[in-house]
C-alpha positions as CSV (number, residue, x, y, z in Angstrom):
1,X,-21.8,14.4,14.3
2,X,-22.1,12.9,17.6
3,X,-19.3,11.1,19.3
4,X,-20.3,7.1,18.9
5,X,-19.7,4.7,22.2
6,X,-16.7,3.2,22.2
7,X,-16.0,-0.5,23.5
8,X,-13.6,-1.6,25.6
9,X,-9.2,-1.0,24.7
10,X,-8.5,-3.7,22.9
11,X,-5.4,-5.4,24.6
12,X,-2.9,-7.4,22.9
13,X,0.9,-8.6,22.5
14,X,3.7,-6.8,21.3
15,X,4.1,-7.2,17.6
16,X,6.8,-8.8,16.1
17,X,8.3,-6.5,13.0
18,X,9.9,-7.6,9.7
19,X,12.1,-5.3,8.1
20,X,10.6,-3.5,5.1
21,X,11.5,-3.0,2.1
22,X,10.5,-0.7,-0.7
23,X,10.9,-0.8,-4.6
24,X,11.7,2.0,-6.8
25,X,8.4,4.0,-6.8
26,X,8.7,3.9,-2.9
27,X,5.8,1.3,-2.1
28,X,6.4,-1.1,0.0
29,X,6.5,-4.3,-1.2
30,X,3.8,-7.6,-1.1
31,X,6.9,-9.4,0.2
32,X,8.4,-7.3,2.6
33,X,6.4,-4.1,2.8
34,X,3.3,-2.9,5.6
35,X,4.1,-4.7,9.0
36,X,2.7,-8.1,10.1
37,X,1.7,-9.2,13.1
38,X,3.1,-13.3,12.5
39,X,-0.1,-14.4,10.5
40,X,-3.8,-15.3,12.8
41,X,-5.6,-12.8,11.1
42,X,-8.8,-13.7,8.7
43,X,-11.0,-11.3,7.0
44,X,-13.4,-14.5,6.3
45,X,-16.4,-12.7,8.6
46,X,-16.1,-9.4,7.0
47,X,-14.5,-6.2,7.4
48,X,-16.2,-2.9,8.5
49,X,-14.1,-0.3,7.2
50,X,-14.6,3.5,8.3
51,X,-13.9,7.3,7.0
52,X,-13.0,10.2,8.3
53,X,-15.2,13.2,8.2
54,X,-14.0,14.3,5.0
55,X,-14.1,13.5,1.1
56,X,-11.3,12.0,0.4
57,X,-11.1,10.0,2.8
58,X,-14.8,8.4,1.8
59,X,-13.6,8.1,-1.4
60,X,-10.9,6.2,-0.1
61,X,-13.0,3.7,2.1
62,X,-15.3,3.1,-0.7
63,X,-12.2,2.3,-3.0
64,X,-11.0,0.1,-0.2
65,X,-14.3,-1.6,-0.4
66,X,-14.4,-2.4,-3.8
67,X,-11.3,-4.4,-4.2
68,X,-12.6,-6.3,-0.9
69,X,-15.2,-7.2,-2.7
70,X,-13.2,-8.1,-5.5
71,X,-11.4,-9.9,-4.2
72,X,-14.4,-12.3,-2.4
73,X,-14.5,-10.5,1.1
74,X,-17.6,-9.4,2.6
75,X,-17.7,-5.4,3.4
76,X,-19.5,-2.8,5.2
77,X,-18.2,0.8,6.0
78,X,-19.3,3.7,7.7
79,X,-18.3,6.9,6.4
80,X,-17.8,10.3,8.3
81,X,-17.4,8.8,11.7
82,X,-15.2,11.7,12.7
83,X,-11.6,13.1,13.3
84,X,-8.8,10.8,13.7
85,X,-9.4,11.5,17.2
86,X,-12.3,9.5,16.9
87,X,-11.8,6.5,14.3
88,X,-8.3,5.4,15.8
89,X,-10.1,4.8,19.2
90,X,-12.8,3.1,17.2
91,X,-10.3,0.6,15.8
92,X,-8.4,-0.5,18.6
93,X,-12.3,-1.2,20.3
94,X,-12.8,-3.4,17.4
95,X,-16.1,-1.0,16.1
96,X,-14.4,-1.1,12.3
97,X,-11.5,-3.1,11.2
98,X,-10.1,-0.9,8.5
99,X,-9.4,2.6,7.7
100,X,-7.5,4.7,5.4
101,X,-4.7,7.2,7.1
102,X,-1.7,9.1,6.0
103,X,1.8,8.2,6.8
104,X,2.8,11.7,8.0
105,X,-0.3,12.3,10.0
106,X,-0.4,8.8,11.6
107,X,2.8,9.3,13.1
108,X,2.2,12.7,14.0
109,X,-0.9,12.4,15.9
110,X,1.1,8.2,17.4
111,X,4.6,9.9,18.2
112,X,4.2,13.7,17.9
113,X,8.4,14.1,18.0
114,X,9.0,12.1,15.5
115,X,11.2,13.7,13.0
116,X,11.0,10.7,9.6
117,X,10.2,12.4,6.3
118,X,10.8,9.9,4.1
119,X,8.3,7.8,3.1
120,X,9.9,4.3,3.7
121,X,11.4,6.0,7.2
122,X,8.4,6.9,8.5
123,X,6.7,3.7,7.4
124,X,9.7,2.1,9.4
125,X,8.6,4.3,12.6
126,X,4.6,3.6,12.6
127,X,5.3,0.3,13.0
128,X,7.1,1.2,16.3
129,X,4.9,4.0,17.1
130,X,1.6,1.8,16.8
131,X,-0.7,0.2,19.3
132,X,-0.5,-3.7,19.8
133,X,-3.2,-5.1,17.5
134,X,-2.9,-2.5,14.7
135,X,-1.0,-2.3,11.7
136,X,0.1,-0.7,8.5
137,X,-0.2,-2.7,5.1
138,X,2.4,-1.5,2.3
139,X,1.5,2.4,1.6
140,X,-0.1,4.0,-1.9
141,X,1.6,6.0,-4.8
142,X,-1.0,8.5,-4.6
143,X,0.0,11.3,-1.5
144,X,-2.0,13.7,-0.3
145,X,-0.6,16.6,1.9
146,X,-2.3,19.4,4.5
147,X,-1.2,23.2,3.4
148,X,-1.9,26.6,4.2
149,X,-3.3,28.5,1.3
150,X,-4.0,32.3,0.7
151,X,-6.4,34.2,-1.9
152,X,-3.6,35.8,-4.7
153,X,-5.2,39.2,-3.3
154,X,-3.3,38.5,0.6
155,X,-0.2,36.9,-0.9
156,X,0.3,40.6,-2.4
157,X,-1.1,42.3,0.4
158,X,1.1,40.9,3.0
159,X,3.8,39.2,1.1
160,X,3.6,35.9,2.0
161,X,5.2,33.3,-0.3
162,X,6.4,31.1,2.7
163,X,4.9,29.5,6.3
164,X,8.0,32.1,7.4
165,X,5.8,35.3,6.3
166,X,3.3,35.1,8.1
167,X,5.2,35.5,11.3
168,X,6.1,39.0,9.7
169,X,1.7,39.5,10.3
170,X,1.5,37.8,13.8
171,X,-2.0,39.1,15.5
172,X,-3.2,40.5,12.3
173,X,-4.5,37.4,10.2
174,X,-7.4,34.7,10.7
175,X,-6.9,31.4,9.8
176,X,-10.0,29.3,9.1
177,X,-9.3,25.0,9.7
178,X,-11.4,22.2,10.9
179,X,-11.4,22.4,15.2
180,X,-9.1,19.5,15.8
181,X,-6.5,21.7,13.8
182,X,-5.6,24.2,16.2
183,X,-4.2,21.7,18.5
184,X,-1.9,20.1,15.8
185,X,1.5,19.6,15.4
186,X,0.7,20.1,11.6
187,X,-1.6,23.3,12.5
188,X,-1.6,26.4,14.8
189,X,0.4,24.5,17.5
190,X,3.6,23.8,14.9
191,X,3.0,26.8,12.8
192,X,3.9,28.9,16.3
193,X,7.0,26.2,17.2
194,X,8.5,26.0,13.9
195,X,7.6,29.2,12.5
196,X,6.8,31.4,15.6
197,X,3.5,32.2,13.6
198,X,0.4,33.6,15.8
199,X,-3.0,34.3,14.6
200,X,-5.2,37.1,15.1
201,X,-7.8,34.2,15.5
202,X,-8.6,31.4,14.9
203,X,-11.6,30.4,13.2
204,X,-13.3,26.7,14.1
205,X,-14.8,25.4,9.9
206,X,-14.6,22.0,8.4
207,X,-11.9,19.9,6.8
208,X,-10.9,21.4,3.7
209,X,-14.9,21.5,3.3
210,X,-17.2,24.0,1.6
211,X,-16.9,25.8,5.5
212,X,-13.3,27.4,5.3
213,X,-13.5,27.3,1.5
214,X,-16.6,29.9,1.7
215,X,-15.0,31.6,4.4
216,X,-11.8,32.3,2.0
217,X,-13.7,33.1,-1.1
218,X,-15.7,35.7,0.9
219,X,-12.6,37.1,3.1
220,X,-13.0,35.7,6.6
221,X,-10.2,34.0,6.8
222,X,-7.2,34.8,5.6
223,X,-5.3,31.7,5.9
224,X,-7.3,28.2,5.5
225,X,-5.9,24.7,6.4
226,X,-6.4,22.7,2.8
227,X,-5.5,19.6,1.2
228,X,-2.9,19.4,-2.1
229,X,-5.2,17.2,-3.9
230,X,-8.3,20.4,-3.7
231,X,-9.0,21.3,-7.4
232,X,-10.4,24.5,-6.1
233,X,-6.9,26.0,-5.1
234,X,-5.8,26.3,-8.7
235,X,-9.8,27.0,-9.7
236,X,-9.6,30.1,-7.4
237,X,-5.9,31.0,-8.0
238,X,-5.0,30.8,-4.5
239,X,-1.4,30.3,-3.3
240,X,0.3,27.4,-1.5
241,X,2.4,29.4,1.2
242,X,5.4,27.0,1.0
243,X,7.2,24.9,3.8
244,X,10.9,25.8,3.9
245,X,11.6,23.6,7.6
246,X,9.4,21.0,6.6
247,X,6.5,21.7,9.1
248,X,4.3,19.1,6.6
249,X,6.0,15.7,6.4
250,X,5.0,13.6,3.3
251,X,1.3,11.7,3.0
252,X,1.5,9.0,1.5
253,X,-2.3,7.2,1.6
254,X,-1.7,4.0,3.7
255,X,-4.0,1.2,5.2
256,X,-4.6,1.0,8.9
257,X,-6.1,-2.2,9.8
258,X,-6.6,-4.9,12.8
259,X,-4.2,-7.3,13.0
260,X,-7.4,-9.5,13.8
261,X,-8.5,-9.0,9.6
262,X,-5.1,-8.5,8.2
263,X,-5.0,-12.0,5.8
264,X,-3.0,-12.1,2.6
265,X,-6.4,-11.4,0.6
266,X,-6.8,-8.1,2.0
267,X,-2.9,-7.2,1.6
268,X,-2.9,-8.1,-1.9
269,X,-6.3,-6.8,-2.7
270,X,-5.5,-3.3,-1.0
271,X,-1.6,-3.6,-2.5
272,X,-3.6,-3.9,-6.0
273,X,-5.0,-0.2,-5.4
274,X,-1.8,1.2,-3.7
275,X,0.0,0.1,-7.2
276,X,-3.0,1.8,-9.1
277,X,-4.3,5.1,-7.9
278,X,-2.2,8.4,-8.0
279,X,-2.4,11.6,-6.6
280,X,-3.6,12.8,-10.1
281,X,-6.7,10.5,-10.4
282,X,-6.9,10.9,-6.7
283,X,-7.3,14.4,-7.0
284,X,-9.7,13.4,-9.7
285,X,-12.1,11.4,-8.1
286,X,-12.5,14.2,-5.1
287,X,-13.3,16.6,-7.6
288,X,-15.8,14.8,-8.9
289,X,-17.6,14.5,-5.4
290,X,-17.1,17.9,-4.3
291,X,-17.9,20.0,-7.1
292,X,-19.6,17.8,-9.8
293,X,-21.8,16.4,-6.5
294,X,-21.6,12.6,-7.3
295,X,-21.7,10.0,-4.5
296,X,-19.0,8.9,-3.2
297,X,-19.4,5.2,-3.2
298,X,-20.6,5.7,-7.0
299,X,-17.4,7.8,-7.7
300,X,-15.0,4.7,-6.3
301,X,-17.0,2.3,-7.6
302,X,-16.5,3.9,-11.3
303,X,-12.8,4.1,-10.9
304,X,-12.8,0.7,-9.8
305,X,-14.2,-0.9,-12.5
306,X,-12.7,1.2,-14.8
307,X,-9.1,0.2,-13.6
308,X,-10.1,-3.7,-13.8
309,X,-10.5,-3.3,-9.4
310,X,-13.8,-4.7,-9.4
């Protein structure tokens, strides 16, 4: 995909942040929860709401759309726009308004020494660790995590039930993982800090995508960078390596928005789905892209209707 032309840095004042507070399922909320920037905002032109480059997170977008719509506000989005790399710099230039992120990721890739695990902590800390002009609305039920996943076959082979084993195999495995991965906290470069893990190779796929999937299946990887909602990791039998010094922190699907479009009809609209999905039907709906080949926008706008959304 090739890199889209960013606007100008969108410059702003510091934002003011309430306490939050969370109820007992750990969302955030109407009331207290997400961060505000002291009201201003108005979705009444429309919101533009973009994807990363990868299933679930279209899914997501389109589910966000179909609330918005819902709930009277006009919509576009533009899927697969690239790594977070790419769509964070397109919100704070004002190119989308909207976009779904991941608690744990967000504030790795905004303030990489962050230590918050907990869901309501590290909510707490992206709303220090944020740009002026952006915010998080209260954060979803539904969780999905990165992992590091093996065929049954290596797990034997070398052992490995843990992150920790495969320092035991440094310079003899490849892992397979979507480019922007090897220069993660949550990838090659944390793997070596917290685990002292180094790779034979490293070997530059997709995003938990048909790429390092076929690459697994077919033994050029040995290791591949996937997601915990993937159907196809119990499908194949592979194994989870777990995360004993919890490399992974939790990833909890949250909305990252403009203050500019942040009104109280898009909080409670997007609070509607956060109360809604779980990581179950989450996992669900990405099947249903991935291997039963429906359309994303057709998948969310199923669910949606089906769950009174839209």
């Amino acid at each position: 995909m090739n890199r889209r032309t960013l606007l100008g840095a969108l410059a702003g004042a510091a934002v003011t942040v309430p306490a939050l507070s969370a109820c007992s399922s750990g969302i955030t909320s109407l009331d207290g929860g997400g961060t505000t920037s002291g009201g201003g905002g108005s979705s009444k032109g429309g919101i533009t709401i973009g994807t990363a480059n990868f299933t679930e997170n279209q899914v997501l977008g389109y589910l966000y759309a179909a609330v918005l719509k819902k709930a009277g506000v006009k919509v576009k989005v533009r899927p697969n726009l690239g790594t977070r790399e790419i769509v964070i710099p397109a919100l704070k230039a004002g190119d989308i308004d909207l976009l779904p992120e991941y608690q744990g990721a967000l504030l790795n890739y905004l303030a990489p020494k962050d230590a918050s695990a907990e869901p309501g902590t590290m909510q707490n800390a992206l709303t220090l660790a944020l740009p002026a002009g952006l915010q998080v609305l209260p954060y979803s039920q539904a969780a999905d995590s990165d992992c590091f996943a093996v065929t049954r076959a290596t797990a034997r082979k070398y052992g490995l039930v843990t992150l920790a084993d495969l320092a035991k195999q440094n310079g003899k495995l490849v892992i397979g993982a979507a480019p922007e991965v090897k220069k993660r906290r949550v990838g090659a470069v944390g793997l070596k800090d917290v685990y002292g893990v180094e790779f034979k190779e490293f070997k530059s796929l997709d995003s938990d995508g048909p790429l390092v999937k076929g690459a697994m299946k077919k033994g050029d990887v040995d290791v591949a960078n996937l997601f915990t909602t993937d159907t196809d990791i119990a499908a194949n039998g592979w194994v989870i390596l777990t995360d004993p010094k919890n490399l992974i922190p939790s990833q909890h699907i949250v909305p990252l928005i403009a203050d500019r479009k942040a009104d109280d009809t898009v909080r409670k609209a997007l609070a509607r789905l956060g109360n809604t999905l779980t990581t179950a039907q989450l996992t669900e709906l990405n099947s249903q892209v991935d291997n039963d080949k429906k359309d994303p926008e057709d998948v969310a706008d199923a669910y949606a209707k089906q769950h009174g959304l839209a």
